[in-house]
FIKOLNU-135476 format. One record per residue: x, y, z of N, C-alpha, C in turn; residue in three letters. Coordinates in nm, 2 decimals. Atoms other than C-alpha are relative to their C-alpha. Layout:
      n_u      n_v      n_w     ca_u     ca_v     ca_w      c_u      c_v      c_w   code
        X        Y        Z        X        Y        Z        X        Y        Z    ALA
...
END
This chain:
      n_u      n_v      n_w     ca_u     ca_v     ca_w      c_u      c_v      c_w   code
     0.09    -0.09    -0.07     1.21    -0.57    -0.31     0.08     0.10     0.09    UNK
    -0.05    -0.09    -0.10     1.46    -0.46    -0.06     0.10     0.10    -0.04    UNK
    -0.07    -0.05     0.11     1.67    -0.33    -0.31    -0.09     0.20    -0.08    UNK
     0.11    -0.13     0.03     1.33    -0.07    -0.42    -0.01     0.07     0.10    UNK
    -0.01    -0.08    -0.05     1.34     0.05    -0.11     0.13     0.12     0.04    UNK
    -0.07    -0.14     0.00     1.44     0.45     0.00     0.10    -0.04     0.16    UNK
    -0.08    -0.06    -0.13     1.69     0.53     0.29    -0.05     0.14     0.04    UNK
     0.05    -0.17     0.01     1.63     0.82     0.46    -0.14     0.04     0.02    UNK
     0.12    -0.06     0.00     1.32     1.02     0.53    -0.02     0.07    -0.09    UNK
     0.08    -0.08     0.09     1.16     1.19     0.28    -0.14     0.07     0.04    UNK
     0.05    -0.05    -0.05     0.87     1.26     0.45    -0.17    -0.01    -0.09    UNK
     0.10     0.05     0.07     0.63     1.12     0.18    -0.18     0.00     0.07    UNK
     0.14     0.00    -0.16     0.23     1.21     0.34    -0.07    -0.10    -0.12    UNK
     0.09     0.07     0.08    -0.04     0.99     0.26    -0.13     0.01    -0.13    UNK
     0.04    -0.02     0.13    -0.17     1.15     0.00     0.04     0.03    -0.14    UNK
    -0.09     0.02     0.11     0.10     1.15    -0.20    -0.03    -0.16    -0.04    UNK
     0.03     0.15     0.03     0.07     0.75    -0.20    -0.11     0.00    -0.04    UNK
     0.09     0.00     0.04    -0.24     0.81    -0.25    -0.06     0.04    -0.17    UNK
    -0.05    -0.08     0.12    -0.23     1.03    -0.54     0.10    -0.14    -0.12    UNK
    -0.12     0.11     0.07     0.04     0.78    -0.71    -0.05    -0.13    -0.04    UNK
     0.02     0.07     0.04    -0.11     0.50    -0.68    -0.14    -0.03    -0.08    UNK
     0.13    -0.06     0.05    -0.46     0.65    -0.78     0.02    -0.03    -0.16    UNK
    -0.09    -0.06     0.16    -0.24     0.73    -1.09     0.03    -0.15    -0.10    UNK
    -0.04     0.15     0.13    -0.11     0.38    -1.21    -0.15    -0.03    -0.02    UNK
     0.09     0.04     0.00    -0.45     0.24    -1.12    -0.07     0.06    -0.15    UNK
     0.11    -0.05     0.10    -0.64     0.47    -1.35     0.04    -0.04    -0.17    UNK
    -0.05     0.07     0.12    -0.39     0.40    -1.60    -0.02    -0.16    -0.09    UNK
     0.07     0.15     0.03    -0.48     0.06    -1.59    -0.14    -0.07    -0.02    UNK
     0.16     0.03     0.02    -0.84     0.12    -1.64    -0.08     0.03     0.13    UNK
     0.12     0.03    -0.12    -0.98     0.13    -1.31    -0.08     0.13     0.03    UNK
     0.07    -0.11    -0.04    -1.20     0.37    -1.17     0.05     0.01     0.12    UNK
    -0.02     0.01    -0.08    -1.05     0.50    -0.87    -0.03     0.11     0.06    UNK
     0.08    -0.12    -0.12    -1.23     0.69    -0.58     0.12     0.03     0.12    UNK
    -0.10    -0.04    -0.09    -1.02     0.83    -0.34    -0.09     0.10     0.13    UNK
     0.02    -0.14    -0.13    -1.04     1.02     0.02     0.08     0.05    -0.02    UNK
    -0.09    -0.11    -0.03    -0.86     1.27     0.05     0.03     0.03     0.16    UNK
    -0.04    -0.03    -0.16    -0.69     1.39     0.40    -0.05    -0.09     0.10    UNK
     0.02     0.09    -0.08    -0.85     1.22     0.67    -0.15    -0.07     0.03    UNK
     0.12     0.01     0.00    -1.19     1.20     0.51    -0.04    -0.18     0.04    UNK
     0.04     0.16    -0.04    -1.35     0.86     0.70    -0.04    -0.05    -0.12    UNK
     0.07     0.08     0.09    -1.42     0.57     0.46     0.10    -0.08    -0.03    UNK
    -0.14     0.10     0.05    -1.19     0.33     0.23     0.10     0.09    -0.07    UNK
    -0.07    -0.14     0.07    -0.89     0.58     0.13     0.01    -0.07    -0.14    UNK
     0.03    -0.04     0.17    -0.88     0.42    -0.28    -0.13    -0.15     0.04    UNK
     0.11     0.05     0.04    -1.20     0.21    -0.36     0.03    -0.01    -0.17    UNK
     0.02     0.02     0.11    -1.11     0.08    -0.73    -0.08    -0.09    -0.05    UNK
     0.11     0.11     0.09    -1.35    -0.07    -1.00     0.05     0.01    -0.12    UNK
    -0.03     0.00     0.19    -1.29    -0.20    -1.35    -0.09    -0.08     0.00    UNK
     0.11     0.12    -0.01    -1.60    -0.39    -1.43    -0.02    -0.04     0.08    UNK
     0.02     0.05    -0.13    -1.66    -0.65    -1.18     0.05    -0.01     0.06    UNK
    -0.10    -0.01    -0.12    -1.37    -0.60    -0.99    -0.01     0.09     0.05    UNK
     0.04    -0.12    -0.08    -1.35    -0.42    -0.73     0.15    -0.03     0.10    UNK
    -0.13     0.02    -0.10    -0.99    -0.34    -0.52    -0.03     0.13     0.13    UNK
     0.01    -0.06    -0.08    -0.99    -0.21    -0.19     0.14     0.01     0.08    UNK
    -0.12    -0.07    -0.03    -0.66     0.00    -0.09    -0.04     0.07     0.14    UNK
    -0.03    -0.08    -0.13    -0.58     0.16     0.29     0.16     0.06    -0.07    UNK
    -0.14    -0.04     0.00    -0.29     0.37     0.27     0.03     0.09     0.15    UNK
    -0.04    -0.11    -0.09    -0.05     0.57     0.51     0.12     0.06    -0.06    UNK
    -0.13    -0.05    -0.01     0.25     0.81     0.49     0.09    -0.03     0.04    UNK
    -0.14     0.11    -0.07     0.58     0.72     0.60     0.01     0.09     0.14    UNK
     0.00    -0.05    -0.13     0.55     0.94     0.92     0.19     0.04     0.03    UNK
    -0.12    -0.08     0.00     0.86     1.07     1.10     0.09    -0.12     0.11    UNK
    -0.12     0.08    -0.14     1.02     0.82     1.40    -0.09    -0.16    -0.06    UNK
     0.02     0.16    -0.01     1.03     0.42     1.37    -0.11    -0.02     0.07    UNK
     0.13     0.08    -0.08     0.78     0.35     1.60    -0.14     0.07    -0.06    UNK
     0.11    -0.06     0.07     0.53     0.58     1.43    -0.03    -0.09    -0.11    UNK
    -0.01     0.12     0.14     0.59     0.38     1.11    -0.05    -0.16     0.04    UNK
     0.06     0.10    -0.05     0.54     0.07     1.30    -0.13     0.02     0.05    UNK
     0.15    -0.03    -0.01     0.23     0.20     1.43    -0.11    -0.02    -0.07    UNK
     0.04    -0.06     0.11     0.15     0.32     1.11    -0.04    -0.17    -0.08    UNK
     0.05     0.10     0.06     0.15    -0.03     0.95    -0.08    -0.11     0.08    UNK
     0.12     0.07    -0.07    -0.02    -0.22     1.23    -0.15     0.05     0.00    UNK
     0.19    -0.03     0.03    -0.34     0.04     1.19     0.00    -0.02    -0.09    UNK
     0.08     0.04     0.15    -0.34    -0.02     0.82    -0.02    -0.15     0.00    UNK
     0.03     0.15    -0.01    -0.32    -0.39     0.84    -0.19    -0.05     0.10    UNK
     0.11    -0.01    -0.07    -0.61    -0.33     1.13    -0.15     0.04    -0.12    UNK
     0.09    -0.05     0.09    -0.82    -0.10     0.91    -0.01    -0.06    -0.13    UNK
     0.02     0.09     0.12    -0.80    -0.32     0.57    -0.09    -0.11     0.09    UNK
     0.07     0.13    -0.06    -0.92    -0.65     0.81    -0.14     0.09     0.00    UNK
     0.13    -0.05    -0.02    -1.24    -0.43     0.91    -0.07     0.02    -0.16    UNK
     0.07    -0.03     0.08    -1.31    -0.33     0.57     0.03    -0.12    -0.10    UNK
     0.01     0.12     0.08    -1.28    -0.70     0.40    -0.15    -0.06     0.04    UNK
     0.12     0.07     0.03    -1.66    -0.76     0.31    -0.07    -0.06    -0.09    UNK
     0.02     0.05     0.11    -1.65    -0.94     0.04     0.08    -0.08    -0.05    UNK
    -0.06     0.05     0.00    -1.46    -1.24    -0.07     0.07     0.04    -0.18    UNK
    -0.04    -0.05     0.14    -1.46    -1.09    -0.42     0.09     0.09    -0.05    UNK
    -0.04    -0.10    -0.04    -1.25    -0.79    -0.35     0.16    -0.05    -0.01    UNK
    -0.14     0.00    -0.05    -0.91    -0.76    -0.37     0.06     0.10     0.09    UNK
    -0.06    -0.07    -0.12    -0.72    -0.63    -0.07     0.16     0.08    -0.04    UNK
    -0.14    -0.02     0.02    -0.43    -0.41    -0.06     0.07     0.12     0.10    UNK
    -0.05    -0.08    -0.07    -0.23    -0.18     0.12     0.10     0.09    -0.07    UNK
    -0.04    -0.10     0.03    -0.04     0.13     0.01     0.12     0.07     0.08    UNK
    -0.08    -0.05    -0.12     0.26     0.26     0.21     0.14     0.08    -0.12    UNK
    -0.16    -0.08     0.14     0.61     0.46     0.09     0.10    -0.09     0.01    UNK
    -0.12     0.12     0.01     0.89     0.23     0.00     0.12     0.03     0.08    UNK
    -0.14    -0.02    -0.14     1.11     0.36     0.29     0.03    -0.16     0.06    UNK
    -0.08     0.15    -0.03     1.33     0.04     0.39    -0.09    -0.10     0.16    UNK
     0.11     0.08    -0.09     1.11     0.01     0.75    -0.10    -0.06    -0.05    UNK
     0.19     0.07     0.05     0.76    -0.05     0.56     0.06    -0.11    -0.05    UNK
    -0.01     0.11     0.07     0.94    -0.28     0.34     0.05    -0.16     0.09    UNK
    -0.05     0.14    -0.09     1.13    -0.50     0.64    -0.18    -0.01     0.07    UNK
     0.09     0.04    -0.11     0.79    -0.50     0.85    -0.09    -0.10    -0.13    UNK
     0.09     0.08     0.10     0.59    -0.64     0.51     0.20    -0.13     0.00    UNK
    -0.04     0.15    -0.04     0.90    -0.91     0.52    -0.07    -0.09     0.07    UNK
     0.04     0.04    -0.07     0.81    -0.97     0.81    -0.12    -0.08     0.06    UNK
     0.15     0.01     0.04     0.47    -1.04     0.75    -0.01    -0.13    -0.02    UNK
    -0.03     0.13     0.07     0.44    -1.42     0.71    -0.09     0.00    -0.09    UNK
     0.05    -0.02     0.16     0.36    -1.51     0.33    -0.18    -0.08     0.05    UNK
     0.16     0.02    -0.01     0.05    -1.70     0.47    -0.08     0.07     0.05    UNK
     0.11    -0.12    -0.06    -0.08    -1.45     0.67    -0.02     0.06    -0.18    UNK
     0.01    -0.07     0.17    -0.05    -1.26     0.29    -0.10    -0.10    -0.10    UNK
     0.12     0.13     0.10    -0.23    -1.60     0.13    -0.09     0.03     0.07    UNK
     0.07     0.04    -0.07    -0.41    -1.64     0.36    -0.19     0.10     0.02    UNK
     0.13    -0.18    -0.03    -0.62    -1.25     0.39     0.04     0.04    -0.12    UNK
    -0.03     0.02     0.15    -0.49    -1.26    -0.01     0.00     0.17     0.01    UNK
    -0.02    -0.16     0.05    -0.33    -0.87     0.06     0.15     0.01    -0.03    UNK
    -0.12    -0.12     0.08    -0.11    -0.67    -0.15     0.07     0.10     0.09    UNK
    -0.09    -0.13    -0.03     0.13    -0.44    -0.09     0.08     0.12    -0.16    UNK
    -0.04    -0.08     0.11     0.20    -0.11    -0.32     0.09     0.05     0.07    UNK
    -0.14    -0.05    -0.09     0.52     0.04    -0.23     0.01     0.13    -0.11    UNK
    -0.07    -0.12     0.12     0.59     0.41    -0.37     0.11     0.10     0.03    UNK
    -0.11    -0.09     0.01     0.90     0.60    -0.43     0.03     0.13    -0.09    UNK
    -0.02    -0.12     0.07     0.96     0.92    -0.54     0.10    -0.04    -0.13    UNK
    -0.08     0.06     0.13     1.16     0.89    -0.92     0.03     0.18    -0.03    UNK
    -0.02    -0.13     0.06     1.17     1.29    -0.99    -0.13     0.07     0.07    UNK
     0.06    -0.12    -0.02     0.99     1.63    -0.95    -0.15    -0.02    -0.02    UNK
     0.17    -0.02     0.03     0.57     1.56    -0.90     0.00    -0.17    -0.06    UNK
     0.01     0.11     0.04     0.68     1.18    -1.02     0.06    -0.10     0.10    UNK
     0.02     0.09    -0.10     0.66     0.87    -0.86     0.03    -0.19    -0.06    UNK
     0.01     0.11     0.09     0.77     0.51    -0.92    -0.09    -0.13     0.13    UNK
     0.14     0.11    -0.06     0.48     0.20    -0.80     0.08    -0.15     0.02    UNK
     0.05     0.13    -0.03     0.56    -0.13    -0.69    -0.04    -0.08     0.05    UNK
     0.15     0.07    -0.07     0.33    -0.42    -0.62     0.01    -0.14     0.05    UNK
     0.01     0.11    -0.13     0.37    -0.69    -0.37    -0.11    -0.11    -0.01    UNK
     0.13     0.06     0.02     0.11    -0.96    -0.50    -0.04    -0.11     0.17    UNK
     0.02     0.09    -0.19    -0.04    -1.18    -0.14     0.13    -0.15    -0.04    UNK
    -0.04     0.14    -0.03     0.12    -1.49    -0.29     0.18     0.00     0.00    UNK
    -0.15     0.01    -0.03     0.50    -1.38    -0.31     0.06    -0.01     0.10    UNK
    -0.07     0.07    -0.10     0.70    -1.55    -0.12     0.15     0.11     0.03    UNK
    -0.11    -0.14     0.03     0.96    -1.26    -0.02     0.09    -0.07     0.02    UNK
    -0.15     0.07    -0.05     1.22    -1.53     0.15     0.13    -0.01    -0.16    UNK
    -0.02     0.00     0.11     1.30    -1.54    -0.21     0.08     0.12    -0.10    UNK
    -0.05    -0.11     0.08     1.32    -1.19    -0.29     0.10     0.04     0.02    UNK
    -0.12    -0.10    -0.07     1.60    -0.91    -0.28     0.00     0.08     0.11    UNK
END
């Protein structure tokens, strides 16, 4: 995992993550609703049949402590919108090397425990984007 993440600023906004992950999703069948900019509500809302996944995302922002910010409100705002035990939770962020140490950091049961994901995305080329997915039960002590 620590390995997928970027150096560097890129400057990635939340609608790019948004967009991207929108993108695998749909590929994979789901129906995915999206806000856009800073329209209130759940920013992706996916359904495939009875499932139903509920994504917050943010940008990678510009200074450390913003980015720390940045993942304590989304971690905030996912808790509020868990109403349903049925749901899958997840969170959305850019694979810059901060997001990835603060989800380290994250103890795995807290992740069991509130059973949330983490989508990580990185630019790969021009308008393209590469996805990956942080399931609640991986144990990162383990990962790269």
């Amino acid at each position: 995992m620590r390995e997928f993440a970027y150096q560097g600023e890129i400057k990635m906004s939340e609608d790019e993550v948004k967009r991207a992950v929108a993108a695998v999703l749909r590929r994979q069948g789901w129906q995915a609703n999206v806000k856009w900019r800073h329209e209130p509500g759940i920013d992706i809302e996916a359904l495939r049949g009875k499932e139903r996944m509920v994504i917050e995302a943010k940008g990678e922002g510009s200074l450390a402590p913003m980015r720390a910010n940045y993942f304590l409100m989304t971690l905030g705002e996912l808790l509020q919108r868990m109403d349903s035990q049925d749901a899958s939770y997840n969170i959305a962020l850019p694979a810059h090397r901060q997001f990835v140490g603060l989800i380290f950091r994250l103890p795995v049961f807290i992740r069991r425990l509130l059973r949330i994901g983490f989508f990580l995305v990185k630019p790969s080329g021009q308008d393209s984007f590469e996805i990956a997915f942080v399931p609640p039960e991986t144990d990162l002590s383990k990962a790269r």
